[in-house]
N, C-alpha and C positions, 0 to 999 in steps of 0.2 A: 783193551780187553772188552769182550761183551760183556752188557749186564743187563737184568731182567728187574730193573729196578721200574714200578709201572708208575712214573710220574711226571708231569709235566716238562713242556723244556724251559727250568729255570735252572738253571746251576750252581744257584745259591741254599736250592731244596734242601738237599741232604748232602751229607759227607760223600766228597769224592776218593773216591781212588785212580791210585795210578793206573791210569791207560796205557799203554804197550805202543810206543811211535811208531809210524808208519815207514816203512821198509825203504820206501823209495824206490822209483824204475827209472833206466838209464834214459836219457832224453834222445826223442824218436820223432816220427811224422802220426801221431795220434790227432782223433777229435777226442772233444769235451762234451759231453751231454750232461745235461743238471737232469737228476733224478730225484723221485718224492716218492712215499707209499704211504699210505693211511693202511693203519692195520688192529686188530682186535684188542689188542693190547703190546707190555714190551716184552714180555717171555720170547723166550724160544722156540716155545710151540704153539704160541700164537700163528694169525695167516692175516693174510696181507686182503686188504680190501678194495683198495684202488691203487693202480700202477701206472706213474706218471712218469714221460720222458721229455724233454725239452733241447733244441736247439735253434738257431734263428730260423733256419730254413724248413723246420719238420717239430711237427708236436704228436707225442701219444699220449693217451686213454685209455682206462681200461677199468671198470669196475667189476669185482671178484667177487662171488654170494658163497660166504663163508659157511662154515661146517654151524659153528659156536658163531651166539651171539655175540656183539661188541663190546668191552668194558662199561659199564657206564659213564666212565672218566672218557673213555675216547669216543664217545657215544656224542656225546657234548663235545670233545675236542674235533671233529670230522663235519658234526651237525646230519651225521647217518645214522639211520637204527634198521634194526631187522624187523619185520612183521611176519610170523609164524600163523599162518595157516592152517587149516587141514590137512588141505595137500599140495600145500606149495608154499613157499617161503619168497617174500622180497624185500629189495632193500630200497629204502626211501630216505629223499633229502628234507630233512627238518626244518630247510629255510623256505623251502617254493613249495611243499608239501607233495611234489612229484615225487611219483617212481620211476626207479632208475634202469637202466639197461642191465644187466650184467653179463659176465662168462662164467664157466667152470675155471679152477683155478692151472688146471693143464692148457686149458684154450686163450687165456690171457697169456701166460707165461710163452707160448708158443708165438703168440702174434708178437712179443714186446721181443723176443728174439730176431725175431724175422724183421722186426723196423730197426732193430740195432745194426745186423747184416745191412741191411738197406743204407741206414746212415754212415755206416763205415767208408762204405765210397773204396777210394781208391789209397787208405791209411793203411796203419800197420795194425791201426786197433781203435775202443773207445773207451775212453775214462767218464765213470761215471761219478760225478761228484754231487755229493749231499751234505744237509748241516743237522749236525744231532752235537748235543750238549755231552749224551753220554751214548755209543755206538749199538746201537742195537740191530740194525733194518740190512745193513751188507749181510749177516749170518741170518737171516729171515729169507732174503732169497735166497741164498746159495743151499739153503736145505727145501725150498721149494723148488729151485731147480733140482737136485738129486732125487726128489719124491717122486718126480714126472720124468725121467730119464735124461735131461737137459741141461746138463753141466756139460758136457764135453763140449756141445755143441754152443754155448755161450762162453768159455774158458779162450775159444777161437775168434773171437768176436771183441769180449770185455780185456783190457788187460790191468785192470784194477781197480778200487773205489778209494777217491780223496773226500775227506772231512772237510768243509767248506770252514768248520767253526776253527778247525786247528789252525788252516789258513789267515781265517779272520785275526785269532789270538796272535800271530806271530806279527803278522802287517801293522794290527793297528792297536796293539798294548798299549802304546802312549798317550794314543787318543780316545780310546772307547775303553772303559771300564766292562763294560758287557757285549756278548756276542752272540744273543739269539737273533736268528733270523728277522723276528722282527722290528728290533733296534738297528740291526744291521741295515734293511731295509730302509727305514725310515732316513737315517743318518747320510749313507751312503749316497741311494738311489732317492732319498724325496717321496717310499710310494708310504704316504700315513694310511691310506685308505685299502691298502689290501688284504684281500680275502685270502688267509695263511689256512684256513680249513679246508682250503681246494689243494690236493696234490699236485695240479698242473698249475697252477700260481707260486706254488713256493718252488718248484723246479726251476720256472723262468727267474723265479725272483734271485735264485742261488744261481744261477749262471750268470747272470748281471753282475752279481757282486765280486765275483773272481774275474769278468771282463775286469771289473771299475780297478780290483784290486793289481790288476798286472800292468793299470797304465803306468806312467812314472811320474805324470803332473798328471793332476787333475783339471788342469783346460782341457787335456785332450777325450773328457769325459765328454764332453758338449758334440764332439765330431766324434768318435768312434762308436761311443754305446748307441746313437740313434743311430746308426750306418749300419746295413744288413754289415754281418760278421761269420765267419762260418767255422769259427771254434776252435781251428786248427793255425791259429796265429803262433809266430817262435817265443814272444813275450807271454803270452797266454799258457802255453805248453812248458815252460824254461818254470814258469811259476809252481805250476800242480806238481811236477815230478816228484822233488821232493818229499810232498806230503801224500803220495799215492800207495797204498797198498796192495800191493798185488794179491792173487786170487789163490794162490798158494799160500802165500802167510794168513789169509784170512782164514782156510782150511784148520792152518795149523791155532788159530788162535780159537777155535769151534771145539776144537779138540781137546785142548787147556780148560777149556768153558764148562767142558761136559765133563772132564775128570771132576772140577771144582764142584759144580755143582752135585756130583753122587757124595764129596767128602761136607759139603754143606747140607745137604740131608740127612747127615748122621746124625745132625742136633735135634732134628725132629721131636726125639721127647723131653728135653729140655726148654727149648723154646715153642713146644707146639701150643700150651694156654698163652702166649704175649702174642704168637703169628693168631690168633682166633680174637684179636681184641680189636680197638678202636685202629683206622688206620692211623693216627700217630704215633703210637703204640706198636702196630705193625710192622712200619716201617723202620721205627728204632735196632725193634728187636733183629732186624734182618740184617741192619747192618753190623751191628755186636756179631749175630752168626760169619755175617762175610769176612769179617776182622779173624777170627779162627780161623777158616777154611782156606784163605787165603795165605795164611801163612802159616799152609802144609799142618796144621792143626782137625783132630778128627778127635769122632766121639771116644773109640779104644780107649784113645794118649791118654784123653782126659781122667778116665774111670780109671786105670791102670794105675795112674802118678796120683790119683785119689786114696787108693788102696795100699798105696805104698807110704804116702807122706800123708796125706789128708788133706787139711785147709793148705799148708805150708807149701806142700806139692805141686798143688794147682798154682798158687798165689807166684812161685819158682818159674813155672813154665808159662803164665803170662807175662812175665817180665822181660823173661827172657827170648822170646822166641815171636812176642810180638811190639813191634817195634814201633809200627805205624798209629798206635791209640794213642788219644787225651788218658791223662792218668783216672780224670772220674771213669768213663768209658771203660778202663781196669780194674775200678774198683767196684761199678756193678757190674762187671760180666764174674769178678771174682766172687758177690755176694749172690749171684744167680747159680754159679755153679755147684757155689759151698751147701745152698739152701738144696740143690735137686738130689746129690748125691749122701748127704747128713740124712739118715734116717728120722734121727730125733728134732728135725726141723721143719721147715713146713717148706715149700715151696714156691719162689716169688708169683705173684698172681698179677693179673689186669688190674687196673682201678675200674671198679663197678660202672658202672651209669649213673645210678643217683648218687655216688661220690663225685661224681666228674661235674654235674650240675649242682653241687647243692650248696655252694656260695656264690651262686648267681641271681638269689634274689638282688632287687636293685632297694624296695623298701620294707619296711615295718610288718611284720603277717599280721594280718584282718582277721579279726573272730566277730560272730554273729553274737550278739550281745540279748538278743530275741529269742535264741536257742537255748535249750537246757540243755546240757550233755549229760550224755547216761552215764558218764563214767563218773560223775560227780557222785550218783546215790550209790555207786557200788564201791565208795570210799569214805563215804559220811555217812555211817547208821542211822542218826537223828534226821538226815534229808531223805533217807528211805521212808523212813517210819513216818514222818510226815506226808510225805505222796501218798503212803496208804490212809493215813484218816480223811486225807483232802480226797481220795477216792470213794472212800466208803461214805462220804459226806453227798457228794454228787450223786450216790447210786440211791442214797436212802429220798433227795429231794426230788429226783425224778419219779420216781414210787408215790409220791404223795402229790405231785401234782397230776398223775396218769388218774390214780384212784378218783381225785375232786374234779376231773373231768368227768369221769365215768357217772358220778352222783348227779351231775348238774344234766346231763343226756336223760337220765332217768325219772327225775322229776319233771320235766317237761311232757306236759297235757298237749295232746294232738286235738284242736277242734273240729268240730265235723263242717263241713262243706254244703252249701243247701244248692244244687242244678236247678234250674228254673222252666218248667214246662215249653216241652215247642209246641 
């Protein structure tokens, strides 16, 4: 299933959920093209910034000048940012400090059709295969093609999209603990030094790895992967089927996505002070929301089995109906709900900022020892009352040394001057 979870690709980040396996398509005379997008963020209604296609014999490009500017997580993760104008907007590379080319996001999408057509040759279709830890970028274009009227016409073209990472996890579980792209890389293919911030790098770099992964020895890594290839091998093809999802299920899995997310908006006023905090915070609370929403859990149920039972109600229907939490995870989304719907209680909050920092001193606090604090005499009478005689002491000795200058100016005889004739 999609998710709009806007985090890096490490898989170890946050709690996963189950994904929805891939359909499979019956084995056919297809090519392979390794695909890449850099895009704004992982929402849904995010857009897509660069569109990359790869195979041995043909590469696309395409940079896209977005509505919204970019994350600033992805901002850093691409090394692209927007620069807004007066009257014009453009997108720039953070590593050469050039600016970039771009299209409209109708005129990108149209050319990367039109080279998919081109690549297809003389196949039945083309599988586009990517590696994402948690699937976001298949349902990113398929609603950018529908916005631009260009789904039919790539439905004729693409006949599905394979997850490089699901591939990787079943191949090579016994030997690689991890499967991002760039362990993959490294491990696999040897590349330490590649630039995974360019779309058209990690595209080559994911079509490599399913060549590497469909050999059956590895000597024949040494002769095939340097040897032009053209994608459409039966070992190559025999491999992806399996793990391909065709363009209908992904349809239908957009669809499941979008119902989920209208019944995960329903938490809104429950969890909308933890979604406004720190992102760790953030990110927690979204996933406690997903654990409801996902299993068919809304705001109604909740208020309803509130009013009926109360704490016990609620406490009832997370037990039961959700299957997939750690029991703490049960026990604060139980002490979150109990807190929002209990009139006579308060409601769980964020930890502040200067809670979150303030045993982070590393030593001793410094006081100025030169300083007097004021708050001293407005606790000790006797240190007031003292300040004032030491005051009216200073005022009276200045007074009497102004005066005994003033005397000593006036007794002073001015002699007279005698000029001397010219």
């Amino acid at each position: 299933m999609v998710h709009d979870s806007s985090d890096a690709n490490d898989e170890a980040a946050v709690p996963q959920f189950t994904e929805i396996p891939a359909k499979g398509i019956p084995v056919g005379k297809y090519r392979l093209v390794g695909w890449a997008v850099d895009t704004t963020g992982r929402r849904l209604i995010d857009e897509i910034v660069q569109l990359a296609g790869y195979t041995p014999e043909s590469k696309f490009s395409q940079y896209i000048m977005p509505f919204a500017d970019l994350n600033p997580v992805y901002s850093r993760k691409h090394n692209i940012r927007v620069f807004n104008a007066i009257r014009y907007r453009r997108l720039k590379d953070m590593r050469t400090g050039q600016f970039l080319k771009t299209k409209s996001e109708i005129s990108a999408i149209t050319d990367f059709v039109q080279w998919l057509e081109t690549v297809k040759g003389d196949t039945e279709g083309v599988v586009l295969i990517f590696h994402e830890v948690r699937k976001t970028t298949p349902a990113m274009l398929l609603e950018a093609l529908k916005r631009n009227n260009l789904l039919d016409r790539f439905k004729s073209v693409c006949k599905g999209f394979t997850n490089g990472f699901s591939v990787a996890k079943a191949k090579c579980e016994k030997s690689i603990k991890t499967y991002n792209l760039r362990i993959m890389g490294k491990v696999l293919l040897g590349r330490d030094n590649s630039d995974f911030s360019n779309a058209v790098e990690r595209a080559s770099t994911i079509y490599d790895i399913a060549v590497h992964l469909a050999q059956e020895e590895t000597e024949e890594l040494s002769t095939k992967v340097d040897a032009v290839n053209t994608g459409t091998e039966p070992a190559l093809i025999d491999l992806i089927c399996p793990y391909t999802n065709p363009i209908s299920a992904e349809e239908e899995e957009i669809e499941v996505f979008k119902v989920l997310l209208q019944r995960q908006n329903t938490f809104r006023p429950v969890f909308g002070a933890l979604m406004r905090a720190s992102p760790t915070e953030r990110q927690h609370a979204s996933y406690l929301r997903r654990l409801l929403a996902e299993n068919n859990i809304n705001y109604d149920k909740l208020k309803e089995a509130y009013e009926q039972g109360a704490k016990d109600a609620l406490d009832k229907i997370l037990k039961d109906e959700v299957a997939n939490a750690k029991e703490e995870d049960l026990i604060e989304l139980l002490e979150i709900l109990d807190c929002f719907f209990d009139p006579d209680k308060q409601p769980v909050k964020p930890k502040t900022s200067w809670n979150r920092f303030a045993n982070r001193r590393t030593g001793p606090k410094q006081f100025n020892k030169n300083r007097r604090s004021s708050s001293r005499s407005k606790k000790d009478p006797e240190l007031k009352q003292e300040s004032k005689v030491e005051s009216a002491e200073n005022n009276e000795n200045a007074d009497n040394n102004i005066s005994a200058a003033a005397d000593k100016v006036a007794n002073v005889q001015v002699q007279p001057v005698e000029v001397p004739a010219i």
